[in-house]
N, CA, C and O atoms as a GROMACS GRO file, in nm:
protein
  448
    1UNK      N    1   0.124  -0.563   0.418
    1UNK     CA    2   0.054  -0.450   0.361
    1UNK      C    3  -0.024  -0.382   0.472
    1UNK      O    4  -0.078  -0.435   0.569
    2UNK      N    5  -0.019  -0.260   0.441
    2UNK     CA    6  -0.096  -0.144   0.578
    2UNK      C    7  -0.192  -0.079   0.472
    2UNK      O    8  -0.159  -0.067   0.354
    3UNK      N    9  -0.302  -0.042   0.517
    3UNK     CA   10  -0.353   0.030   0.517
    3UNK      C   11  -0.459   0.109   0.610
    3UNK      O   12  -0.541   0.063   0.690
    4UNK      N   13  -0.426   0.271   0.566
    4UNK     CA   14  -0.480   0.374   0.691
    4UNK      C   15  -0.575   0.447   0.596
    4UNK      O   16  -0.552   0.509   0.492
    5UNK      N   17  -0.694   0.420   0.665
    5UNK     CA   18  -0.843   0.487   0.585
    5UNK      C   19  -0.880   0.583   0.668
    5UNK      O   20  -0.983   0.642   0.635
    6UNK      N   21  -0.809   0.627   0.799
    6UNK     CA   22  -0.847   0.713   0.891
    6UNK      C   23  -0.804   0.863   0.876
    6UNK      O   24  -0.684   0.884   0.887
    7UNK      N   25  -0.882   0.965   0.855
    7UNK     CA   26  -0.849   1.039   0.831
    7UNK      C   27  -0.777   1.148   0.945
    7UNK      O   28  -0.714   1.249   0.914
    8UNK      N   29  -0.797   1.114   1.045
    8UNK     CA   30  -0.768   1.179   1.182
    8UNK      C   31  -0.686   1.069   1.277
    8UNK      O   32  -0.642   0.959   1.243
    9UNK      N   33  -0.680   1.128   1.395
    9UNK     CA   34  -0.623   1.109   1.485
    9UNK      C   35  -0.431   0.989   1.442
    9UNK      O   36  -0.357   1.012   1.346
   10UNK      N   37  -0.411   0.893   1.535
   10UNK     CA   38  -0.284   0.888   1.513
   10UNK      C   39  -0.262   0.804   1.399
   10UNK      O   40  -0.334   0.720   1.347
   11UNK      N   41  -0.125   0.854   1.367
   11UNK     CA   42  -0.089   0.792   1.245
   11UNK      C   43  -0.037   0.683   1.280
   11UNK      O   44   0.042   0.671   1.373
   12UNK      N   45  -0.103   0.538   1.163
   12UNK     CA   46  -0.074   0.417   1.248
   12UNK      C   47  -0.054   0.326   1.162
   12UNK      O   48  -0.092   0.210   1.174
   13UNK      N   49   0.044   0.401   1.009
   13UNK     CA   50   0.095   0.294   0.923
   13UNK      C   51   0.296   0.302   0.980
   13UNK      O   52   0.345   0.392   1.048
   14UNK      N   53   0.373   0.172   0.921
   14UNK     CA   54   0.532   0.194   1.011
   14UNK      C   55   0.585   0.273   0.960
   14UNK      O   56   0.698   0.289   1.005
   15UNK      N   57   0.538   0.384   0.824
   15UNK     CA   58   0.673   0.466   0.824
   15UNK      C   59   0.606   0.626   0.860
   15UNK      O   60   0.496   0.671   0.829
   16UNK      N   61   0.711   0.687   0.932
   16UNK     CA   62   0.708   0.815   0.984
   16UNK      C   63   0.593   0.919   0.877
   16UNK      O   64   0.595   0.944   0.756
   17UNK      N   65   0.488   0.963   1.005
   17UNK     CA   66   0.427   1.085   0.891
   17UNK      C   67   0.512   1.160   0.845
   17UNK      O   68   0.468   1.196   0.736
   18UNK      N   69   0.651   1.228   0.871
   18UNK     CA   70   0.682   1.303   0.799
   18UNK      C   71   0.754   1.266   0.679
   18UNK      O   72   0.754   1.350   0.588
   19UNK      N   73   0.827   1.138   0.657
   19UNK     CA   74   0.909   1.118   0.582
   19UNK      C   75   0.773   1.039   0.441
   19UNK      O   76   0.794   1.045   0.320
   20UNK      N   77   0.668   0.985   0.495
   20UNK     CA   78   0.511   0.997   0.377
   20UNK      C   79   0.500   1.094   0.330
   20UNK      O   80   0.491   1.096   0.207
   21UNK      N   81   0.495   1.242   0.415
   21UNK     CA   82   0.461   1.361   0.335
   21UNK      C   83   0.547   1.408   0.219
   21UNK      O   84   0.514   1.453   0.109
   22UNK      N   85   0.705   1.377   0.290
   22UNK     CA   86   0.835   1.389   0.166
   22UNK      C   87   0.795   1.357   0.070
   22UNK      O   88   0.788   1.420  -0.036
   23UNK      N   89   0.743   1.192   0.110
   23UNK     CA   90   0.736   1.154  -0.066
   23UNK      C   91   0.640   1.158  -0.136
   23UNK      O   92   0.645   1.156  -0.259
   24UNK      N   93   0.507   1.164  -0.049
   24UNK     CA   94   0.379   1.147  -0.138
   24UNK      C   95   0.284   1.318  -0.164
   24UNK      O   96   0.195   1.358  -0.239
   25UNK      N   97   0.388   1.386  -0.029
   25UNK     CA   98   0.310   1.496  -0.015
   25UNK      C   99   0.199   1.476   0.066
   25UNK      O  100   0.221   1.396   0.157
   26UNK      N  101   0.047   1.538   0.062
   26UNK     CA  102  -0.039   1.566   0.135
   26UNK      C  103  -0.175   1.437   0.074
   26UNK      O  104  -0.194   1.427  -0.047
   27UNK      N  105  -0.244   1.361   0.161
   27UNK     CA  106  -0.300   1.240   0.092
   27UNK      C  107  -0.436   1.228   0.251
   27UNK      O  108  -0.420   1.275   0.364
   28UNK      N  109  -0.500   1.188   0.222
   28UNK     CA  110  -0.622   1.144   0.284
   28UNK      C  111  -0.608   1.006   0.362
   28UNK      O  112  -0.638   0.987   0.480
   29UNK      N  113  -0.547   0.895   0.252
   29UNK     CA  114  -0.533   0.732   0.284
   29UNK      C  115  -0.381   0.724   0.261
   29UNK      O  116  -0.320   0.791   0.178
   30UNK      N  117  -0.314   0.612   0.366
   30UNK     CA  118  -0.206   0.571   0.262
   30UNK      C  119  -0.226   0.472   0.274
   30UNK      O  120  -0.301   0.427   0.360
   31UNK      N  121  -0.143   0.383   0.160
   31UNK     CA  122  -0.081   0.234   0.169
   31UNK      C  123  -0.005   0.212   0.184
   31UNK      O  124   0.065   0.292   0.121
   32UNK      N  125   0.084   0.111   0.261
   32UNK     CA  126   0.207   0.065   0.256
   32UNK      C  127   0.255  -0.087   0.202
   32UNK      O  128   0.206  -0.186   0.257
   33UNK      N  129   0.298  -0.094   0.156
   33UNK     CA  130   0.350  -0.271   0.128
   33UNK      C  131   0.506  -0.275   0.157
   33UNK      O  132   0.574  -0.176   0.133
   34UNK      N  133   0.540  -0.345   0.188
   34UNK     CA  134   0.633  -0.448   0.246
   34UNK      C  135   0.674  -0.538   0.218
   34UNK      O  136   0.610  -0.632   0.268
   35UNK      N  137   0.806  -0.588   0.122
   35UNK     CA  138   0.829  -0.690   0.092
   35UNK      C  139   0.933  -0.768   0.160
   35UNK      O  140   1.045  -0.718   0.167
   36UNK      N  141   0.906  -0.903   0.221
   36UNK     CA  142   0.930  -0.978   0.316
   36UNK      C  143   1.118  -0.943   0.210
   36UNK      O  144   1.200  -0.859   0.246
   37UNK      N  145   1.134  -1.020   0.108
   37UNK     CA  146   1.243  -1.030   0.070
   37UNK      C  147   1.354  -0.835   0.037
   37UNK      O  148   1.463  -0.817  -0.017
   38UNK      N  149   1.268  -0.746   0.092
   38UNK     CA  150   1.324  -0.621   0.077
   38UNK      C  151   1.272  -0.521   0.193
   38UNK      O  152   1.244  -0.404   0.168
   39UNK      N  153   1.259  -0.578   0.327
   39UNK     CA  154   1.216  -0.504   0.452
   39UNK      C  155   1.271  -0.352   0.435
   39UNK      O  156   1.202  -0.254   0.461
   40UNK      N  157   1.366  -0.346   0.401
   40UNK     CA  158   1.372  -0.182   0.417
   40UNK      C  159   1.330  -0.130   0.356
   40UNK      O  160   1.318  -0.010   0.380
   41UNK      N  161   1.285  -0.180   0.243
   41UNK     CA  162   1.218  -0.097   0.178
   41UNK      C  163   1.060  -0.069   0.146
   41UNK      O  164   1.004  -0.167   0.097
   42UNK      N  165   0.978   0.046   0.165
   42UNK     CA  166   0.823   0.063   0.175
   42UNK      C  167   0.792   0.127   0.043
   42UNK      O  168   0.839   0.230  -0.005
   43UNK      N  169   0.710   0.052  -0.001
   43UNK     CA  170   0.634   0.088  -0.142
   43UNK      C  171   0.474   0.178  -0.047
   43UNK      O  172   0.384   0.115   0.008
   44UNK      N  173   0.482   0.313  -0.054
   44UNK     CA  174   0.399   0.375  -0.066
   44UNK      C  175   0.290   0.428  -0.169
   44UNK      O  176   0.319   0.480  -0.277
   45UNK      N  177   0.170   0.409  -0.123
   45UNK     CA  178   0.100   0.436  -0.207
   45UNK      C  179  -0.063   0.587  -0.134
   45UNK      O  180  -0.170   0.559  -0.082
   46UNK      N  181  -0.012   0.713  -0.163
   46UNK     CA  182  -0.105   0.812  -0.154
   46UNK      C  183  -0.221   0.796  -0.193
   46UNK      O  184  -0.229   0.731  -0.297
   47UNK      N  185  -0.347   0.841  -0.137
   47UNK     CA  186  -0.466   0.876  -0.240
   47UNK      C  187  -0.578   0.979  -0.155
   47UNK      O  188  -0.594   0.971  -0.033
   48UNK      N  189  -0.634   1.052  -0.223
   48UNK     CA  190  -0.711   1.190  -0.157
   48UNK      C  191  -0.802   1.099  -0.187
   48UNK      O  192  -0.800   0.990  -0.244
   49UNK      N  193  -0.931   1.204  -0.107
   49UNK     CA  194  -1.077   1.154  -0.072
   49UNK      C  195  -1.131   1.096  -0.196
   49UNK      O  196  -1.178   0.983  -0.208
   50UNK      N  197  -1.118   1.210  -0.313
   50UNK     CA  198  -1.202   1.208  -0.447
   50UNK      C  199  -1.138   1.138  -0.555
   50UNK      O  200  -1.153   1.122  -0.676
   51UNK      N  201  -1.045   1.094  -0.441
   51UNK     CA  202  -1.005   0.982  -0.605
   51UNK      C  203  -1.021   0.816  -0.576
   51UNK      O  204  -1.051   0.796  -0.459
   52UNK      N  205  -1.009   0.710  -0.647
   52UNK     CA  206  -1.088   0.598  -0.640
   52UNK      C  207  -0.945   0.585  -0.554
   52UNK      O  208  -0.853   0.666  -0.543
   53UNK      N  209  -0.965   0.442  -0.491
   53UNK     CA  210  -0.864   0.404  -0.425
   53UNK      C  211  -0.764   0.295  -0.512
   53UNK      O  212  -0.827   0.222  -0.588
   54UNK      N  213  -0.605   0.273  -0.510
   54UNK     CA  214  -0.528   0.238  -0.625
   54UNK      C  215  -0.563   0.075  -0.608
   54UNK      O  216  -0.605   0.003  -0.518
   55UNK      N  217  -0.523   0.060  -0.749
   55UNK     CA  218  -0.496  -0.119  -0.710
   55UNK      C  219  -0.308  -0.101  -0.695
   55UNK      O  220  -0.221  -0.030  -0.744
   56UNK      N  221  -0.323  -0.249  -0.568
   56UNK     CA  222  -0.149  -0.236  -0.572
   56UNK      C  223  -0.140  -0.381  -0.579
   56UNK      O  224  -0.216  -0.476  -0.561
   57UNK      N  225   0.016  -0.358  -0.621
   57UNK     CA  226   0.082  -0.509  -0.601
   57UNK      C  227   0.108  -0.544  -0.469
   57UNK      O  228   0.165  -0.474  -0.386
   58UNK      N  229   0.041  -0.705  -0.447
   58UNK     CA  230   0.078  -0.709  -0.332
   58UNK      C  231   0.123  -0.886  -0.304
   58UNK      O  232   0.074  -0.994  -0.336
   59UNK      N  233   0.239  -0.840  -0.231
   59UNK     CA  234   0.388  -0.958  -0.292
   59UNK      C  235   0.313  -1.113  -0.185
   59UNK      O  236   0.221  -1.097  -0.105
   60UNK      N  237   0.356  -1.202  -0.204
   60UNK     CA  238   0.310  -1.316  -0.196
   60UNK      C  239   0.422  -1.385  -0.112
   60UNK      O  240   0.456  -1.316  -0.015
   61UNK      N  241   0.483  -1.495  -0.124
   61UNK     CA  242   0.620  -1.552  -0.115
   61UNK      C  243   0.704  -1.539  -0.190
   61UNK      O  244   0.679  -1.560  -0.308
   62UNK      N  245   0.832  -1.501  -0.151
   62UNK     CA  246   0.970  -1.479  -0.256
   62UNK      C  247   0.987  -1.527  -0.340
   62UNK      O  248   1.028  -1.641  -0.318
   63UNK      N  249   0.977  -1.505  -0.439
   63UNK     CA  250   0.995  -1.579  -0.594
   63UNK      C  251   0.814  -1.605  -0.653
   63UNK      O  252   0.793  -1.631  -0.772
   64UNK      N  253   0.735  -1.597  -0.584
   64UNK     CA  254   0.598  -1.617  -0.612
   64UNK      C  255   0.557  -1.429  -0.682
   64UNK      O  256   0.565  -1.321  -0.624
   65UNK      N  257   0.514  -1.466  -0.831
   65UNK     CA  258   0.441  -1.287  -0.845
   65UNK      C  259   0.361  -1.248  -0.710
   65UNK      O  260   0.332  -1.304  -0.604
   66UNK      N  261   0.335  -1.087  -0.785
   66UNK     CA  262   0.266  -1.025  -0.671
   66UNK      C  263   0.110  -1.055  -0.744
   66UNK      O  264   0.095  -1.087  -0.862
   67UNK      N  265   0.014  -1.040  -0.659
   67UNK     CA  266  -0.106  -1.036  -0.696
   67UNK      C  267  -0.204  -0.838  -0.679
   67UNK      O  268  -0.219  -0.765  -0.581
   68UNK      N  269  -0.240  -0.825  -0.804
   68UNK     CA  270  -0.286  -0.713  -0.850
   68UNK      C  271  -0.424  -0.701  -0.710
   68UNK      O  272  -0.502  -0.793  -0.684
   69UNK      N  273  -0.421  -0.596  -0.655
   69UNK     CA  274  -0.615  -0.602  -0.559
   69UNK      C  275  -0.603  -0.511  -0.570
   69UNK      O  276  -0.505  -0.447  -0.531
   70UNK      N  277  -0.742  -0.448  -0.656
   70UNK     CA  278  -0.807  -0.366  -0.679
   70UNK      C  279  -0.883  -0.308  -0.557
   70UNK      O  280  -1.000  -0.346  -0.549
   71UNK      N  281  -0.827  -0.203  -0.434
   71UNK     CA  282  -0.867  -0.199  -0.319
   71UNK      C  283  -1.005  -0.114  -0.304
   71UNK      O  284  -1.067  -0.116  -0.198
   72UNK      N  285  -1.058  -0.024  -0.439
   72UNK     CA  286  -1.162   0.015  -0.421
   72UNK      C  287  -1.283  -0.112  -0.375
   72UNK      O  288  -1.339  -0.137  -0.268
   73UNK      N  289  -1.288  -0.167  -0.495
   73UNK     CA  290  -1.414  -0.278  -0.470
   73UNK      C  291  -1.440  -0.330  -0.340
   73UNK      O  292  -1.547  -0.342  -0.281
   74UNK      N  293  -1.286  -0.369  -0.296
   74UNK     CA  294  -1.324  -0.441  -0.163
   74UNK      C  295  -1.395  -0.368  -0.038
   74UNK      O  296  -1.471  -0.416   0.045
   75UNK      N  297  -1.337  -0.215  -0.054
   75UNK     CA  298  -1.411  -0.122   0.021
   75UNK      C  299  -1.569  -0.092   0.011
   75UNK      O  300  -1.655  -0.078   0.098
   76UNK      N  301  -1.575  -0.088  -0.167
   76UNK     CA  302  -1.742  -0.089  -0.158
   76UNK      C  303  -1.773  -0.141  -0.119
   76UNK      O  304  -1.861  -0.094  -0.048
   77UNK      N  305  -1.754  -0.296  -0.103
   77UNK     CA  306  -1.831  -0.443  -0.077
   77UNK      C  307  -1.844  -0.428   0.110
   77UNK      O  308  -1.928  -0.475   0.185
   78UNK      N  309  -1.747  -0.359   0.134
   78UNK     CA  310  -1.720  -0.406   0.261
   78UNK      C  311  -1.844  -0.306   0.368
   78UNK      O  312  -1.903  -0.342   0.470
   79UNK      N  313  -1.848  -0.149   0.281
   79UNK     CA  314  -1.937  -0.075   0.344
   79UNK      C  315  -2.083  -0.098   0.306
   79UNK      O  316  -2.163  -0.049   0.386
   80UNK      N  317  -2.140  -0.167   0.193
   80UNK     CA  318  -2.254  -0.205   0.138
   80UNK      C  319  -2.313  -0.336   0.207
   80UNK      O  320  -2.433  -0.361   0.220
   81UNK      N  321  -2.171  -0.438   0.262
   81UNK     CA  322  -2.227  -0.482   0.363
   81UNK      C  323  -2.242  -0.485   0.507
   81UNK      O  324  -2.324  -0.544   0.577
   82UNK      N  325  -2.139  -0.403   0.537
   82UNK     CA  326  -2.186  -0.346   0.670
   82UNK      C  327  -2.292  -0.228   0.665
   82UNK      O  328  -2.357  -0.189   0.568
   83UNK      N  329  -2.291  -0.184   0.797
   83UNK     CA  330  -2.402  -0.094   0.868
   83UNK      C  331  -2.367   0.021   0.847
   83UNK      O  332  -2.470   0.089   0.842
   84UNK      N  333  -2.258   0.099   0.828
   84UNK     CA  334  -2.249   0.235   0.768
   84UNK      C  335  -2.343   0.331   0.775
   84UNK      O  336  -2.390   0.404   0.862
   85UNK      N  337  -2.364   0.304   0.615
   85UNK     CA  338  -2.506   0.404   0.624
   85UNK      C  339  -2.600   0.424   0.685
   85UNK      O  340  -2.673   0.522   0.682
   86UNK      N  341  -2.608   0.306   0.761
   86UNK     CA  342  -2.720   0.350   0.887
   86UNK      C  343  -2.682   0.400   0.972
   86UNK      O  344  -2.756   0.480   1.030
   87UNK      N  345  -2.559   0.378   1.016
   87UNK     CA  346  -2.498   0.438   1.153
   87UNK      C  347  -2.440   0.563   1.178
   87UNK      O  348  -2.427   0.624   1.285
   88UNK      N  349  -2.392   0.607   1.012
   88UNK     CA  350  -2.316   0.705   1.066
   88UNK      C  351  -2.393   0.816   0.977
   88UNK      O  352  -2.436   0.797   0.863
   89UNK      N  353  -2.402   0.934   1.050
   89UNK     CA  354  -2.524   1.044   0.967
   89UNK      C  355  -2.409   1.156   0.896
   89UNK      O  356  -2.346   1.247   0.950
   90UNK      N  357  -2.410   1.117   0.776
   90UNK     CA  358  -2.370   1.146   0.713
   90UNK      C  359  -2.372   1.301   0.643
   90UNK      O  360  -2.294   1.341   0.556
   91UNK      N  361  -2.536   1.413   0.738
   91UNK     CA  362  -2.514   1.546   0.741
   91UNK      C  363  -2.466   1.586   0.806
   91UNK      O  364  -2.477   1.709   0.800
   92UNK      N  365  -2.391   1.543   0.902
   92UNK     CA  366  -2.307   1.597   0.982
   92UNK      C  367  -2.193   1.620   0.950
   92UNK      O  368  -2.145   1.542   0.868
   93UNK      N  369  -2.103   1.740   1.001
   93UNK     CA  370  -1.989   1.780   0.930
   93UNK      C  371  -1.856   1.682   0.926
   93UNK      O  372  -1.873   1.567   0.966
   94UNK      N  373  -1.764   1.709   0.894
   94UNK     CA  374  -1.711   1.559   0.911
   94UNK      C  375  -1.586   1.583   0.995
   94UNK      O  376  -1.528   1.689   0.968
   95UNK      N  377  -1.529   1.504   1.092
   95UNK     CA  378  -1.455   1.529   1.184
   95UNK      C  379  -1.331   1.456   1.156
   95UNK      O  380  -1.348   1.337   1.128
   96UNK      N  381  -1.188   1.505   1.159
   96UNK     CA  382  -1.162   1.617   1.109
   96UNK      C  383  -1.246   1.682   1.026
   96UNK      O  384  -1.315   1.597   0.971
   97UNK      N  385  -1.284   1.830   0.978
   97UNK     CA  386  -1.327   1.916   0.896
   97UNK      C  387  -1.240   1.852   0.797
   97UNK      O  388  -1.133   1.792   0.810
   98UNK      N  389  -1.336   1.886   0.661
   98UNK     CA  390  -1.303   1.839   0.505
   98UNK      C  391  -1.278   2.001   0.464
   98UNK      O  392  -1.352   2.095   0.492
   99UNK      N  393  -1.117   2.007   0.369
   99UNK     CA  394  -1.119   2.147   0.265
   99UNK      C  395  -1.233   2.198   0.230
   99UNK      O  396  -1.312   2.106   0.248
  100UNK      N  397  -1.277   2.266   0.200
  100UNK     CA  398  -1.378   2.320   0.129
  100UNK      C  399  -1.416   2.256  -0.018
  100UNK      O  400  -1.532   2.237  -0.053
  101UNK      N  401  -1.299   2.225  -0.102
  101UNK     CA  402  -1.355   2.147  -0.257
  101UNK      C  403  -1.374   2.018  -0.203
  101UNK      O  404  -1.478   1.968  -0.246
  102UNK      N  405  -1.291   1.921  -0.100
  102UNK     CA  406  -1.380   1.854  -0.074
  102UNK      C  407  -1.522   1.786   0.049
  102UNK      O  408  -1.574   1.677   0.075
  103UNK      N  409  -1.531   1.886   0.080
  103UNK     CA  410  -1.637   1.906   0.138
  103UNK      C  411  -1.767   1.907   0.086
  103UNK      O  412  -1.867   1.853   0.133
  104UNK      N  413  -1.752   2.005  -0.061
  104UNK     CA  414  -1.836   2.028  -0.138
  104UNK      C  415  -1.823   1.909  -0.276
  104UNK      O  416  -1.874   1.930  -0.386
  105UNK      N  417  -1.755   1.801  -0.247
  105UNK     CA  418  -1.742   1.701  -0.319
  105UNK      C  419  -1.824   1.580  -0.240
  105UNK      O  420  -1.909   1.504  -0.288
  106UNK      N  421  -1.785   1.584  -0.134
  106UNK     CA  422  -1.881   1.474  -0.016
  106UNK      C  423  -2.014   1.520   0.000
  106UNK      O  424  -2.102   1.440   0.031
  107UNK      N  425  -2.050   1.695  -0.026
  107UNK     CA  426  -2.221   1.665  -0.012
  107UNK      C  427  -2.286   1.653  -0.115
  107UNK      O  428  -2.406   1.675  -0.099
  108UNK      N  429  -2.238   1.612  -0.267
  108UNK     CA  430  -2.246   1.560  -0.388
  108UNK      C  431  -2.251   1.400  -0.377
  108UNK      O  432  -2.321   1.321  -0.440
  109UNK      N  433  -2.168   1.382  -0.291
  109UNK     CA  434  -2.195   1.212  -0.307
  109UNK      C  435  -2.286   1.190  -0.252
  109UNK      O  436  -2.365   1.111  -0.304
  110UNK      N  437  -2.318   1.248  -0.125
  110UNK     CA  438  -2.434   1.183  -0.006
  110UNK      C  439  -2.537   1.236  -0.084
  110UNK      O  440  -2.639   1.168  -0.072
  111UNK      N  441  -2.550   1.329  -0.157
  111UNK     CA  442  -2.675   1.404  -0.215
  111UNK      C  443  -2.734   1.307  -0.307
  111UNK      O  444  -2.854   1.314  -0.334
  112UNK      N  445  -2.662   1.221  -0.356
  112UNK     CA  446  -2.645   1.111  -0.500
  112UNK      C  447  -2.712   1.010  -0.456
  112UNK      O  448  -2.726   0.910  -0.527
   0.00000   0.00000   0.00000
């Protein structure tokens, strides 16, 4: 499983940015999963800024189910316990530049 929370610079999940955009179109994060028993094939998963982040299946050993992770939580947990908010000043514009709706969606959250 990949995941890219970076909104800039290189793209650094294994399948081609352009052939992601084919399928998911235009997205903020992706996911990728990978199943050992089906390598060629990539279960993509899109998601923009303002939307929660997905839970995915994510495969185990062959013949073993996949297990459901709910990838928002782990992110809250992960920035609530790191340093974040202290470190990074969050009136500052955001680099890459954010669209305009969400731009004006991020100074709603920080405002919150």
């Amino acid at each position: 499983m990949e995941i890219d929370l970076v909104r800039g610079g290189d793209h650094v999940v294994a399948v081609p940015r352009a052939s992601a955009r084919a399928r998911c179109g235009t997205w903020h994060y992706l996911m990728v999963v990978r199943r050992a028993s089906r390598p060629e094939i990539r279960e993509l998963h899109a998601n923009r800024l303002q939307g929660r982040l997905p839970r995915i299946a994510v495969p185990l050993r062959e013949g073993d189910a996949d297990i459901v992770t709910e990838l928002q939580p782990v992110i809250d947990r992960v920035y609530a316990m790191g340093s974040y908010g202290a470190t990074i000043d969050y009136a500052k514009a955001a680099d890459p530049p954010l669209a305009d709706a969400d731009a004006a969606w991020a100074r709603g959250v920080t405002a919150g």
